[in-house]
C-alpha positions in Angstrom: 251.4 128.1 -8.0 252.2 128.4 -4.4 253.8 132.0 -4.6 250.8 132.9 -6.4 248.4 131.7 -4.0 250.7 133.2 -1.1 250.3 136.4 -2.9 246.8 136.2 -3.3 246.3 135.7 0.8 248.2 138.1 1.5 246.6 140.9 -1.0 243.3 140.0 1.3 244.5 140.0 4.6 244.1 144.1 4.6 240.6 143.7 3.2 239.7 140.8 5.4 241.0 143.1 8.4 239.0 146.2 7.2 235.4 144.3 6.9 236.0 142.8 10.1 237.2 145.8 11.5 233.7 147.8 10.0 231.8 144.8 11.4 233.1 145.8 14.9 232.3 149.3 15.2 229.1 149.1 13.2 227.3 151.4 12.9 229.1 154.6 12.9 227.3 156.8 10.9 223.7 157.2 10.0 221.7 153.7 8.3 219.1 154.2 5.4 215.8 152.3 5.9 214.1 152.0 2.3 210.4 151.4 2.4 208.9 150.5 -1.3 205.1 152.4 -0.5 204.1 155.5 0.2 203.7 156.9 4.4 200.4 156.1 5.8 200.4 152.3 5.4 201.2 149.5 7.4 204.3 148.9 5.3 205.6 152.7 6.8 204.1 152.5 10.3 205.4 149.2 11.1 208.5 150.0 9.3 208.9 153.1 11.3 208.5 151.9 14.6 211.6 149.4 13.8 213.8 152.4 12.6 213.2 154.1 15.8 214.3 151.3 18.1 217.3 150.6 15.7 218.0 154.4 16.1 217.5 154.2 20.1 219.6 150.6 20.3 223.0 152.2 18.0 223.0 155.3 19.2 222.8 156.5 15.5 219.8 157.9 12.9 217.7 154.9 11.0 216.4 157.0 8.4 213.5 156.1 6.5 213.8 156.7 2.7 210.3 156.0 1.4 210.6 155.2 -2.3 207.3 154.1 -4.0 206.7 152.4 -7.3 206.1 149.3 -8.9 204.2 147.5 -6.2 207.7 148.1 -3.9 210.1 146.6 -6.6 211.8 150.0 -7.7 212.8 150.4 -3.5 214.1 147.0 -4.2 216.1 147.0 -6.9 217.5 150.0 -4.8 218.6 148.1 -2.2 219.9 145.2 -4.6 222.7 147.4 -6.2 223.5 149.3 -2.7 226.6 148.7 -1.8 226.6 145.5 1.2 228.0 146.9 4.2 225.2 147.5 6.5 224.2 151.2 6.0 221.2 150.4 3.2 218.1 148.4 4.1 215.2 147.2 3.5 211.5 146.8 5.0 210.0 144.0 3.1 207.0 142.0 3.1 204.7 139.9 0.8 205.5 142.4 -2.3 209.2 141.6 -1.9 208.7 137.4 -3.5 205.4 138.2 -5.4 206.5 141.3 -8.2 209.2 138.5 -9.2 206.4 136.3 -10.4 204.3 139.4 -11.4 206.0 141.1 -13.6 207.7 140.0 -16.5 211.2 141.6 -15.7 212.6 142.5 -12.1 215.8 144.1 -11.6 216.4 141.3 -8.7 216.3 137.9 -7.3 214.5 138.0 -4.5 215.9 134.8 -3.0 219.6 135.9 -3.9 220.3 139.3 -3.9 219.6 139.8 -0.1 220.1 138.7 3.2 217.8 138.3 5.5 218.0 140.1 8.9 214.9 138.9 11.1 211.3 138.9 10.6 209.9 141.7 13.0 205.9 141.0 12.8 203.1 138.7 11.3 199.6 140.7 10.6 196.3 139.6 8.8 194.8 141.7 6.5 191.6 142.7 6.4 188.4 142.2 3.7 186.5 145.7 4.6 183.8 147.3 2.4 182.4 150.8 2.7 179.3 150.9 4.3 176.9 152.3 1.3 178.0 148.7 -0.3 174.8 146.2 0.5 177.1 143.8 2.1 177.4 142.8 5.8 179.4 139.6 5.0 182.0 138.2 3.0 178.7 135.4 1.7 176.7 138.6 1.0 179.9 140.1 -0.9 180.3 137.3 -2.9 176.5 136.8 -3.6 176.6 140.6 -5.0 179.5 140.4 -6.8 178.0 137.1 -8.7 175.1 138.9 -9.2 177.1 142.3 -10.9 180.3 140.3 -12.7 183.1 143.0 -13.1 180.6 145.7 -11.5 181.7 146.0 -8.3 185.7 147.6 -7.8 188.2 146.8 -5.3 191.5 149.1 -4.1 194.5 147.7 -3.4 197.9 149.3 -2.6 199.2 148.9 -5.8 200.0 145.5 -8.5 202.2 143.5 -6.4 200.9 144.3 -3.3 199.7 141.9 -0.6 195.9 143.3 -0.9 196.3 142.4 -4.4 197.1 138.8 -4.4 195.0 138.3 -1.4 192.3 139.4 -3.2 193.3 137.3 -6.3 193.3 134.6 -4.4 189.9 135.6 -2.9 188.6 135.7 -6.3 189.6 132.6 -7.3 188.6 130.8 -4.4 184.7 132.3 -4.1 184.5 132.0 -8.4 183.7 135.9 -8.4 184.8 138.8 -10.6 185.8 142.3 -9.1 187.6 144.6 -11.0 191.3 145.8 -9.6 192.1 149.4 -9.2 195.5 149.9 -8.1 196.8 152.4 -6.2 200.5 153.9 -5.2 200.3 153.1 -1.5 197.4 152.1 1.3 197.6 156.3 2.3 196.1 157.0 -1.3 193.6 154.1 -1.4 192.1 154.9 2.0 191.1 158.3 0.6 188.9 156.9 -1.8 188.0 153.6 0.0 186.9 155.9 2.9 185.0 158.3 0.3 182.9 155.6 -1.4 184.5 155.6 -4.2 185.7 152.3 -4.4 183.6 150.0 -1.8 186.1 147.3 -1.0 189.6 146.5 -0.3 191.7 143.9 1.5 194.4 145.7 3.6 196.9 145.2 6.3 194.8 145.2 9.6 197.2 148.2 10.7 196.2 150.8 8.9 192.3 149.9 8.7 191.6 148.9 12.5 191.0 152.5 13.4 189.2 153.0 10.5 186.5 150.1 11.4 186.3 150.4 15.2 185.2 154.2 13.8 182.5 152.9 11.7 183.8 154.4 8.9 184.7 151.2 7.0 182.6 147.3 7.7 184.9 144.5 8.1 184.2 141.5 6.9 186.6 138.9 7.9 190.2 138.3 8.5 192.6 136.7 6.0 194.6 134.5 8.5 193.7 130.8 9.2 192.8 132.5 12.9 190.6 135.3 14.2 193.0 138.6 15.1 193.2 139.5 18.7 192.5 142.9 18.1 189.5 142.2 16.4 188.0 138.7 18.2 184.5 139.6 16.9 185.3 139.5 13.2 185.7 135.9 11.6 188.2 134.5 9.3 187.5 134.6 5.7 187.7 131.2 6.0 185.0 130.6 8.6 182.5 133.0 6.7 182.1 131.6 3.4 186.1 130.5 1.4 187.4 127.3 3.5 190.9 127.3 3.2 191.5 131.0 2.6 194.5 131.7 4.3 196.8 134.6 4.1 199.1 136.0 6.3 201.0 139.2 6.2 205.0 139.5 7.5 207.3 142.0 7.6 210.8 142.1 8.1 214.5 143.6 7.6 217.0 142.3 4.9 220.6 143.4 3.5 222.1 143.4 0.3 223.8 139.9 -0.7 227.0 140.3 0.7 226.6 142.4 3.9 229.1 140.7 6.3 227.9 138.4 9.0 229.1 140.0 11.8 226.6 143.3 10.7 223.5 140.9 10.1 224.2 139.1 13.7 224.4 143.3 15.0 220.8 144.0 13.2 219.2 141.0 14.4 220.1 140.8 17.7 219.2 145.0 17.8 215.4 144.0 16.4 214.9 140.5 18.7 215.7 143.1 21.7 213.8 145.9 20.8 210.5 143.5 20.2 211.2 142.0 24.0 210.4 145.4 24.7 207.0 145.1 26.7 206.3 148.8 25.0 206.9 148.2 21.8 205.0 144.6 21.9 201.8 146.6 23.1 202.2 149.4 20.9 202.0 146.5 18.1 199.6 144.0 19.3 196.8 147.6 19.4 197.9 147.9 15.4 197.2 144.2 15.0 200.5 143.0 14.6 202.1 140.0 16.2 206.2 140.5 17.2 208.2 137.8 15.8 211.7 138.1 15.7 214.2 135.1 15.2 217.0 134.3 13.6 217.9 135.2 10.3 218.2 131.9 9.1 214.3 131.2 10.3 213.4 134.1 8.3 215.8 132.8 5.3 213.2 129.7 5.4 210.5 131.8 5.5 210.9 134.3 2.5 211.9 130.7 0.4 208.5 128.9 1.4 206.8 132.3 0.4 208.3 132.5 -2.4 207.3 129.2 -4.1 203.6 129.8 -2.5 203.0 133.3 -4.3 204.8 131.7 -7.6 201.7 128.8 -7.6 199.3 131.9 -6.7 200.1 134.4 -9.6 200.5 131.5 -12.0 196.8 130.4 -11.2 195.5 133.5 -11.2 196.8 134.4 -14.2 197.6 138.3 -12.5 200.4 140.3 -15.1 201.0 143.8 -14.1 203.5 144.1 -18.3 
């Protein structure tokens, strides 16, 4: 028994040497960045402002390989069956512990087919409407949609995403009806939320800031529990008709289950830098995002407690996407 455990150590001294060898003189070659939505929402922009520092801070590419689908769960699964050694991640956010509760089958386990590298921002989302839509506040919403039950449409970036549970969760809370129209991505959405064609939408504050400071879209109120520094003016849901609304957006990094310690330490310490970076905090705080960084461990907590929140939420709602 003792020659055969002897054997056994020895048989992984070479591989134990080789990971921590990788782990010193990581990276060494280009990294892949998946992103689960299509470019032009926040989940890209944010997502491609931490591949560029990652790029500037190892001296090597952070590609981004955006891979839409499924409310973000195919660019998951992706990243769930990559191989763990550093040079495949992922940009999550809320879609990453919601599509598990969702939909009926996932490729994944949220929870334990990943670890988590650091949480890089918090951001609210936004309840905006067209402005041809008789509604200049989220009562006024909620009074017309009472008034027209399953009349009145709402775009979201696809089933699964944030803007679709939030919204669930909107509806539940106000007792109204309006009808879900998903879409692959907040790029596509935008096109048609911006042309009328489907007057409201709760989305990430980064992509639809510009597009109500031009008067192009109305906001109506924040999701958060607090007003968004970007936008002081505009109330919380909250505050302007659904006490205790509250949803908040994060985005972060995480690894395939497995990815050595040493490389996670590497990527978190790379993104905590790179948002001390008075630049980069600027360039985020006019987007509407908060930095946030941490430890992994703090973002480990995190993803858990979201998790079992947006478990209670689908369930209630009664949302299936199969």
């Amino acid at each position: 028994m003792r020659q055969e455990l002897a054997l056994l150590v020895a048989a992984m001294l070479p591989w134990a040497g080789a990971v921590a060898f990788a782990a010193q003189t990581y990276p060494d070659r280009p990294i892949r960045l998946v992103i689960g939505f299509p470019p032009g929402g926040a989940m890209d922009i944010l997502g491609r402002i931490a591949a560029q520092r990652l790029t500037e801070a190892f001296g090597q590419q952070v590609v981004v390989d955006n891979r839409g689908g499924a409310g973000g769960a195919i660019a998951t699964e992706i990243v769930a069956r990559a191989v763990p050694d550093g040079y495949t991640l992922h940009f999550v956010s809320l879609p990453h512990v919601i599509n598990p509760h969702l939909y009926r089958k996932v490729g994944y386990d949220a929870i334990r087919d990943f670890a988590p590298v650091a949480q890089f921002v918090s951001v609210s989302l936004v309840l905006a409407v067209h402005p041809s839509l008789p509604a200049k506040s989220v009562q006024e919403l909620i009074a017309l949609a009472k008034a027209k039950p399953g009349h009145i449409n709402y775009a979201s970036a696809g089933s699964g995403s944030s803007g679709h549970l939030a919204m669930e969760l909107f509806k539940s809370m106000a007792g109204t009806n309006i009808t879900h129209i998903p879409y692959k991505g907040t790029g596509p959405l935008l096109n048609d939320v911006l042309a009328g064609q489907v007057p409201v939408t709760i989305a990430s504050l980064v992509g639809l800031v510009p597009q109500i400071q031009a008067g192009k879209l109305r906001g109506l109120g924040v999701t958060s529990a607090h007003r968004s520094a970007v936008m002081p003016d505009l109330p919380t849901i909250a505050e302007a008709g659904v006490p205790g609304y509250d949803v908040t957006q994060w985005f972060g990094m995480v690894a395939p289950a497995g990815t050595p310690a040493a490389v996670v330490s590497r990527l978190n310490r790379a993104m905590n830098e790179a948002l001390a970076i008075p630049e980069v905090r600027t360039m985020l705080a006019a987007r509407g995002a908060d930095p946030v960084g941490g430890t992994a461990t703090e973002f480990a907590a995190l993803i858990r407690k979201e998790d079992a929140k947006w478990a209670k939420v689908v369930k209630d709602s009664g949302a299936r996407v199969d």
